[in-house]
Residue, then its C-alpha position, 0 to 999 in steps of 0.5 A: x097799707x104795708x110794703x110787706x110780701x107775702x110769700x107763697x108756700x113753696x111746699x105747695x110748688x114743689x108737690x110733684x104729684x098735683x095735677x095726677x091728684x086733680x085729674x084723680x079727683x075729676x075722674x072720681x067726680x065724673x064717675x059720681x055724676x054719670x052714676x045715679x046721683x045726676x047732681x049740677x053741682x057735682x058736674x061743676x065741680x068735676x069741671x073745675x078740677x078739669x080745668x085746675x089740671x089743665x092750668x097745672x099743665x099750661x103754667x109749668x115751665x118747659x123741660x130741658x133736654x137731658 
């Protein structure tokens, strides 16, 4: 194996608007699933953008006062 480290894609760090693009895409799942089309899978999947936000929101470091 090689010493050689990978870095993450930075891009993806300092998009401000991800958690609003996962809430979005939860709301939008829920909405499928609550209309006609009751689907387990669409459910599942609306959960783990739920949770995807979540997580977002838990792991992103603390404000400082202005």
């Amino acid at each position: 194996m090689s010493d050689i480290q990978i870095a993450k894609p930075n891009r993806f760090k300092r998009f401000p608007y991800g958690e609003a693009a996962l809430w979005v895409g939860f709301i939008w799942l829920a909405l499928i699933a609550m209309d006609n089309r009751y689907d387990a899978d669409t459910i599942t999947l609306a959960a783990v953008f739920a949770l995807a936000a979540i997580g977002v929101r838990a792991t992103r470091p603390a404000r400082e006062p202005r």
